[in-house]
Structure formats: structure tokens, C-alpha cells
N, C-alpha and C positions, 0 to 999 in steps of 0.2 A: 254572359257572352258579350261582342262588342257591336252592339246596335245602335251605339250613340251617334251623330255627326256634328260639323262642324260648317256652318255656313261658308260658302265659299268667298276669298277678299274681293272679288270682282268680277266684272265678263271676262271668262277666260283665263284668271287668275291660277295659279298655284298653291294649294292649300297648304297654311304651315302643319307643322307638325308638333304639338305641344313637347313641351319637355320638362312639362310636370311629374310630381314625383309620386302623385295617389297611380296605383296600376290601370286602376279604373278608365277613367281619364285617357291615361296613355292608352288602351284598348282602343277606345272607340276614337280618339283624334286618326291613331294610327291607322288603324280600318277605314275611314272616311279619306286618311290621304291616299291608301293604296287604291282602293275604288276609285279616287279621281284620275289615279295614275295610269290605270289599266283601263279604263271606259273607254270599249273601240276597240280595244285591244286585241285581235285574233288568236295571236301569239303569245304565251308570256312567260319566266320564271323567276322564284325566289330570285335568283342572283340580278334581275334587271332590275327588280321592285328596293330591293339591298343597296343598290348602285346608284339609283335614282332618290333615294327618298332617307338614307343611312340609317337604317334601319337594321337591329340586330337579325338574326338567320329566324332566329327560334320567334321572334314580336311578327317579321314578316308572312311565315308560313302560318302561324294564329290566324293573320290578320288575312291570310288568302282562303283559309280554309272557313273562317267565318263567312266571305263572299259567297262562295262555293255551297253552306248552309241554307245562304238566306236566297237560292240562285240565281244570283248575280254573276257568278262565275263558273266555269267547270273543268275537269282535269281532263289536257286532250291526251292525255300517255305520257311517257319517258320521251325525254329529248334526246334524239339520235345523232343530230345535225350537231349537237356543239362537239369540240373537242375532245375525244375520247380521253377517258381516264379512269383508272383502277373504282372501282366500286358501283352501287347501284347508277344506275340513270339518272341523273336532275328530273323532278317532276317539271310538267309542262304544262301549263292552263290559257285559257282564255275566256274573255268575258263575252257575257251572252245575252246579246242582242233582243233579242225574239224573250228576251225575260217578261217584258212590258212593254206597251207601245206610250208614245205622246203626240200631240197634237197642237197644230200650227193653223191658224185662223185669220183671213185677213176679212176685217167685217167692215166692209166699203159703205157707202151711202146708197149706192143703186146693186151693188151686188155680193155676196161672199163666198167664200173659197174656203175650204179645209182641206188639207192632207193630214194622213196617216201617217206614222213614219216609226219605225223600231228605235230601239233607244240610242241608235247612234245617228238618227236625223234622214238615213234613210229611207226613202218612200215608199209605202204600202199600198195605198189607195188615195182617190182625189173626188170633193165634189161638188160643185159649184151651184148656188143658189142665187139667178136673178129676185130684185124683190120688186115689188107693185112699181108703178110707176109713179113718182112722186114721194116716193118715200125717201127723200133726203130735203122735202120741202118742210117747210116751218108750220105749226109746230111738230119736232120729233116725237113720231112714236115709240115711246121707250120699250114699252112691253112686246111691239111687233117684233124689234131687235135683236129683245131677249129670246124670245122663242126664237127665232129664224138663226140665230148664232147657234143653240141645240139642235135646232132641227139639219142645218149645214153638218154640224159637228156626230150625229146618229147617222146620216145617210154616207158620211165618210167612213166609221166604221163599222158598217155593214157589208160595207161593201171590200174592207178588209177582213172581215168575216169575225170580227172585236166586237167588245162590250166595254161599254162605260166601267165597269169594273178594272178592266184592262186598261187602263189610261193610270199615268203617273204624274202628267205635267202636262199644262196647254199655255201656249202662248196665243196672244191674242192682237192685233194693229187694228186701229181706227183712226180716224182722219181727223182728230182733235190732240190737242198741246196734253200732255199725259204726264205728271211728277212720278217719283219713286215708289208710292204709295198707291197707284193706278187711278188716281182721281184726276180730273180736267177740269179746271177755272169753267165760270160760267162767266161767256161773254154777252155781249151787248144786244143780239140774238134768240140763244139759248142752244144753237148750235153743236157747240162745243159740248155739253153735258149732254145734250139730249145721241149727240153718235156714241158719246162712253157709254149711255144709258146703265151706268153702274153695272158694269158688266164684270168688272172681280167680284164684287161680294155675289153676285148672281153665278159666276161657274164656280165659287169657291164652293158653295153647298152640291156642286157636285163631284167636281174633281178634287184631289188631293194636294194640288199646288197651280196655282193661275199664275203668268207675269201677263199686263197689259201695257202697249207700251202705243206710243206714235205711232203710225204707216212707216213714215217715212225713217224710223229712226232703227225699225226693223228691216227696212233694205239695207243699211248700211250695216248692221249684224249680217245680214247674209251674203253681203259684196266680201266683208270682212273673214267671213263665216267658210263660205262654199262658191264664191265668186268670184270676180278679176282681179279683188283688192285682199288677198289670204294674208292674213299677219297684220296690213297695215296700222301701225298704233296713230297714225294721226292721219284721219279720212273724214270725207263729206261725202254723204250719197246725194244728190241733186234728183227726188221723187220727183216728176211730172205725170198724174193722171189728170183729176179733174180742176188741180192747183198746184203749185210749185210747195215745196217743203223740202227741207233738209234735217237730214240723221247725219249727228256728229258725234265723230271718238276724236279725242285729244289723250294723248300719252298714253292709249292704249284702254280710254276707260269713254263710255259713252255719257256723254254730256246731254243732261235734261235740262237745268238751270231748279229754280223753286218751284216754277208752276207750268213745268215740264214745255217751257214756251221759245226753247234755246233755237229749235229749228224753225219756227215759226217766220215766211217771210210775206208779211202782211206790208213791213214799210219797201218793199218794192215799189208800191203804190207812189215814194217817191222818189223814182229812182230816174231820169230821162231816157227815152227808148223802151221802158220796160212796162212802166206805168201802173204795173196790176202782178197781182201772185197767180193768174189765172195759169191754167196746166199748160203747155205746149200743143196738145191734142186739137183742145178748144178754141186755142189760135189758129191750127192750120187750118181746121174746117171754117174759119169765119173769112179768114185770107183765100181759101179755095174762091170758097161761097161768091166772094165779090168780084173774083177774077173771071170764072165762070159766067155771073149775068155781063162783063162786058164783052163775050165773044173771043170765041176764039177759033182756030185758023182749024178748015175740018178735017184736016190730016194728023190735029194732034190728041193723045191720048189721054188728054183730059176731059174732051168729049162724050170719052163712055162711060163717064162717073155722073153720080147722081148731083143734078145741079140744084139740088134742095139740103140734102146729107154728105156732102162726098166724106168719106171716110182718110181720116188723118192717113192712115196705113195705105190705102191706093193713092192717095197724092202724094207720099213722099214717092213712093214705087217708081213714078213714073215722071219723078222732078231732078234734073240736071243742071250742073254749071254747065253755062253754053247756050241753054233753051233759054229763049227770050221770053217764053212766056210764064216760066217755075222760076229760072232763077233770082228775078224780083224777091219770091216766096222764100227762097232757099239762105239769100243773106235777110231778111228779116228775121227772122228764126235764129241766124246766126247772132247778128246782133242782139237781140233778146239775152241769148244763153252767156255771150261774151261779157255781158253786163252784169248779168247775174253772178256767174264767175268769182267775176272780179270786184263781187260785193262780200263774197263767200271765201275766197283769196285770201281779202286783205283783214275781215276778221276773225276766222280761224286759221291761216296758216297752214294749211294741211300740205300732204305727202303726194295724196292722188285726190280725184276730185271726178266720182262716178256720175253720169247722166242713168238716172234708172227710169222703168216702166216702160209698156207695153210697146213706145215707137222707138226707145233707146237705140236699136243696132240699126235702125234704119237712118237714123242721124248723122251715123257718123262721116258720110259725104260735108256735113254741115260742121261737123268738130275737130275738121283739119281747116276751116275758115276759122274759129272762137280760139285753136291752136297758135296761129300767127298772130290774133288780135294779143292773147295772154303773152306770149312771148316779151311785147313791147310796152306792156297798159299797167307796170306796178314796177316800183323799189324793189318788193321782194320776187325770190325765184318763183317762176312760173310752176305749178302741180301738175302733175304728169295727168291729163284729161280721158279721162274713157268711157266706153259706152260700153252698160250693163248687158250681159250676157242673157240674165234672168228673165225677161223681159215679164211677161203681166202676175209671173208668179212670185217677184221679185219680195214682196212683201209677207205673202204666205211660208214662204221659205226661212224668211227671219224671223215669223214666230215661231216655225219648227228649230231654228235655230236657241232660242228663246226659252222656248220648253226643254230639250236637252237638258240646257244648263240649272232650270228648273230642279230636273229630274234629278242629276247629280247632286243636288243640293238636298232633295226628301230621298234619295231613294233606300238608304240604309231603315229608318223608321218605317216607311210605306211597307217594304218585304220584309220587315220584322213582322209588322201588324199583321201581314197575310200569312204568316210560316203557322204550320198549324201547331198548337201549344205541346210541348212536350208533356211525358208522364210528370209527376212531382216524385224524386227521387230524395227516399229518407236515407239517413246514415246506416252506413255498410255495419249488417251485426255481427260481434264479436265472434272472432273464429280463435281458437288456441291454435299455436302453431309449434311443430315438435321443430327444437334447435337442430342444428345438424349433428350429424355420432361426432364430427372432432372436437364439438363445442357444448358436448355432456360430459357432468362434471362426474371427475374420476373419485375416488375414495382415495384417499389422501393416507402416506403412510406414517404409521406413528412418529415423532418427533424423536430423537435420540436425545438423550439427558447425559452431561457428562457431570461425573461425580465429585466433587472436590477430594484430593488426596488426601 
């Protein structure tokens, strides 16, 4: 049968289609390209998969009916809706969601998140594990990581009522430089390795396929993915939680570099105005902090925030152009991002240019200021500037993103392995077959002799 696949050319890529001449081969390229084609798919038939992928009638319905085997896909009835015509109904199928689940993990420094999600990235269940306090202080505990990434990733599917058996793909983000191979450089630190804490080959022994990738390089998979920026092939996502980071796609492909350090923006530090890669969050609570002990006026509503913690989220809430006392706070921030920007602008060039994380949409009072700065601050065109939708699940989302694409890539193998083994079928034994009466030979009449005279 056609159980083979074919890794996929990229994020989001299009799978060719061999046109090699072993049948074999052609079987399983063909099946891995229609599986990619129809994944999602509610809808489908021969003639879209035919249309789509040029495929002959008789390779395509093999290659659906193998999905269908391995259930990946199922027959939803005769197609009524297309245009009627003399003979049976077109068959109608759709792929099936609910076949498998994967799983999307954002494993932060002080906290982690899993969602559940069916095979086309929609969500099942969610669950969030604060960890100790201190647990992103030097040195990392690796092994704390490791467990507490299982233990996020069981309590998410339990609570979609799954078993680790049920999983097909996990993606994973962590807050360290990540290459293709899910390893992180070990910096000056220990940092950097100690948040990967080798955390592929540790869920590789459980799940059937792990991608780990940067935090910040899975928002921009999921701004790209399911968020403001859908399609864009040349995108920055601009992460702010506890450090500035960017995830970049150029021409359509996400760019890590060799020691996955492409997004990395540590030379901030020397940037004027900017000074540091610190998050945005940790800036406004320190800019609150000092505005706060020099007094302020008791009719304003900054006074009911904590003048020890005030929280980034109720200081933007209640910060205005206009107010003399926020909008200090409100172009500092501007400037900041307008820098950042436009460090981000002029070395990748990109289409759009997201603000992601948890205070993203509260921003955007502040990203119609960084909008006029970009307009006027570079040679090239200004990127359409936005503030992520997503907000703290932003990163969890693109390793559900992440995993998908995973899954598409094992999943012909994975539901082979699990299809239960058929009987062993020996060759069919010889049965005589009587000809039909027209094709029983008659007795032949004797030959006429003619005589010589």
C-alpha cells in the first residue's frame, strides 16, 4: 500500500510530486502530496485533488482511499451540490481532524502553557504551569524543565480527555537562539542551554515527532500562521515579554541563521535611546515605579495602582496623550519601539512588522507615534506596523502551529504504525474455469479431398 512520505520543502511549502517511474515511489510521493493537499479539508473530491496536484483519476482515488485506510480521511456520501450529470454521484470525502491530536508548548523561564489542539491546530484544551520562583535564575535547572514541560503537556491532555499515545507532533518555544536541529549555543552564562535543557531529544522519546524552536520565532509562525500577518512571506514578529526578540520569514521561509541567533537582539545594547534588549513590560513597570514615588496629583488613576509592582497592563490602561503625567511614559516606549523598528526595517526589509505579547493591543495608542516616526527615519518604504491580536498565547499558538506542520510531515508512517496488521494473504488456489458454450470447441467436419482426374 502507500505508507511512504515525503518531507515537506518548507514552512508551509507545497509538496512536489515525484515523477519517477518505480509505481512504488509514485504511490507513496502521491499519497503524502494528497494528504497535504486535503489536511483541513472538510470538503473534498477526486476531481479537486486531480485539479490541484495533475494527477491521473485512478493514482488519485488509490491515493484517497489509502487516507481513508490509514483514517486520515473519510467518505462523507455522493456529491449532490456539483453539477448534475448522467451517472453515479462523484464520491465526497473529508479529512479527519479528530484522527490525532498535537501539541503546542510555550516553555518560558518563570512560566508554561500547553494547548491541545486537533490536527488542524484547533484547540481542545489549555494549561498553564507557573514554576518556583527563581527558576529562570543561574544556574538552570535542567531536569526541573524537563519534567514540568511533561507535566504542563499531561495536565493539557487530560483535560482534553487524550493520552500521550494520542499525540502526533509537539512543537515546543523557549527563550534561547535555537538552529534547525533544536540545539542552542551555549552562551557566556549557561543561559541559553540551560532554558533548551535538551528538551528535543527528551520529548523525542516520547512523542513521535518534536520541532523546538525560539519563542519569539514561533509568534511569527503564528502571526503568519492564524494571526494579523496570514500569508505574509516577508515578516518580523517583534516578541516583548521579559526581552525584546524577533522571529523572521524572508521570502516566505523562517530564517534561524547557523546557531539559530538571526532574531537575537542583544546589540540593542548599542543602539541610543534603546540601550538594552530588556521586554517592554519591564520597562513600563520601572518607568511607572519612578513616576509614582515622585507624586502624583490625587485625582489621577495612577494612584490606585501598586506603588511597589504596578502592573504594565493597568499602566498602559489608564496612560493618555494629553495626560501630563503618562504621556512622558507613553513617547518613551514610543521611542524605544521606533528604534527598534528601525533597526529591524533596515536589516530585514520586511512586508509587516508585528509587535507581539501579552501588552501588544494595548500599545497601539503608542504605534500610531513609532507609525509617523517610520514613515520619515529610512530610504526604504516604511512596513505596515501592527499590534498582535494574540496577545500572551502568542507563542503557544506557534508551536501549535509548528506541530501541525510536524504532523503533516509523520503522519502517513505514524497511522501506518498504529493501523492494526492485516491477515497474511497467500495466493488465490487454482480453480478450473469452464469456457463459455460459444467458446467450446465444436468437432470439426471431415475435410473434403478432391481427386485428381
Amino acid at each position: 500500500m502507500l505508507w511512504g512520505y515525503s518531507a515537506p520543502v518548507s514552512d508551509g511549502g507545497q509538496e512536489k510530486v515525484s515523477n519517477g517511474s518505480d509505481p512504488q515511489v509514485w504511490g507513496r510521493s502521491s499519497t503524502a502530496a494528497v494528504l497535504d493537499h486535503v489536511w483541513g479539508l472538510e470538503n473534498f473530491r477526486a476531481d479537486d485533488v486531480i485539479g490541484a496536484l495533475g494527477l491521473t483519476r485512478s493514482i488519485a482515488l488509490q491515493a484517497v482511499d489509502s487516507l481513508i485506510e490509514l483514517g486520515l480521511a473519510h467518505e462523507t456520501g455522493p456529491n449532490t451540490t456539483a453539477t448534475a450529470r448522467k451517472g453515479r454521484p462523484a464520491r465526497s470525502f473529508g479529512f479527519r481532524a479528530d484522527a490525532g491530536a498535537i501539541l503546542g508548548i510555550d516553555a518560558g523561564g518563570r512560566a508554561m502553557t500547553a494547548i491541545v489542539a486537533d490536527l488542524t491546530g484547533t484547540p481542545l484544551a489549555r494549561a498553564h504551569l507557573a514554576l518556583p520562583l527563581g527558576s529562570d535564575a543561574l544556574p538552570i535547572d535542567q531536569a526541573m524543565r524537563r519534567e514540568s514541560v511533561l507535566s504542563v503537556a499531561d495536565e493539557a491532555l487530560a483535560r482534553a480527555g487524550l493520552r500521550r499515545a494520542d499525540v502526533v507532533a509537539v512543537g515546543v518555544g523557549v527563550p534561547a537562539p535555537v538552529n534547525a536541529l533544536g540545539e542552542s549555543p551555549v552562551d557566556s552564562t549557561g543561559f541559553w542551554p540551560g532554558m533548551n535543557a535538551d528538551l528535543h531529544t527528551n520529548l523525542s522519546e516520547v512523542f513521535p515527532a518534536v520541532r523546538l524552536e525560539n519563542d519569539a520565532a514561533l509568534a511569527a509562525m503564528a502571526e503568519r500562521g492564524t494571526g494579523i500577518a496570514i500569508g505574509c512571506d516577508n515578516l518580523v514578529a517583534l516578541l516583548s515579554e521579559g526581552g525584546l526578540g524577533a522571529g523572521v520569514f524572508l521570502d516566505g521561509r523562517l530564517v534561524r541563521g547557523r546557531h539559530g541567533g538571526v532574531g537575537e537582539l542583544a546589540p540593542l545594547d548599542h543602539v541610543d535611546g534603546v540601550e538594552t534588549a530588556t521586554g517592554l513590560g519591564v520597562r513600563i513597570e520601572a518607568w511607572a515605579r519612578q513616576r509614582i514615588a515622585t507624586g502624583l496629583p490625587d485625582s489621577h488613576p495612577w494612584t490606585r495602582l501598586d506603588p511597589e509592582s504596578p502592573s504594565a497592563a493597568d499602566v498602559l490602561a489608564s496612560a493618555q496623550i494629553g495626560d501630563p503625567v503618562s504621556e512622558p511614559l507613553l513617547r518613551q516606549i514610543s521611542s524605544v519601539i521606533a528604534r527598534t523598528c528601525t533597526v529591524l526595517r533596515n536589516f530585514y526589509d520586511p512586508e509587516v512588522l508585528v509587535v507581539c505579547g501579552s501588552h501588544a493591543r494595548a500599545l497601539e495608542p503608542v504605534l500610531r507615534l513609532v507609525r509617523e516616526t517610520l514613515a520619515v527615519d529610512s530610504e526604504l518604504p516604511a512596513p505596515r506596523l501592527m499590534a498582535s491580536e494574540l496577545g500572551d498565547e502568542v507563542v503557544c499558538l506557534g508551536a501549535v502551529t509548528a506541530a501541525r506542520l510536524e504532523a503533516s510531515r509523520v503522519a502517513l508512517p505514524f497511522f501506518a504504525a498504529r493501523a492494526k496488521p492485516r491477515p497474511a494473504c497467500g495466493p488465490r488456489p487454482f480453480r478450473a474455469r469452464s469456457a463459455p458454450c460459444h467458446l467450446l470447441a465444436r468437432p470439426r467436419k471431415p475435410a473434403r479431398v478432391r481427386l485428381a482426374p
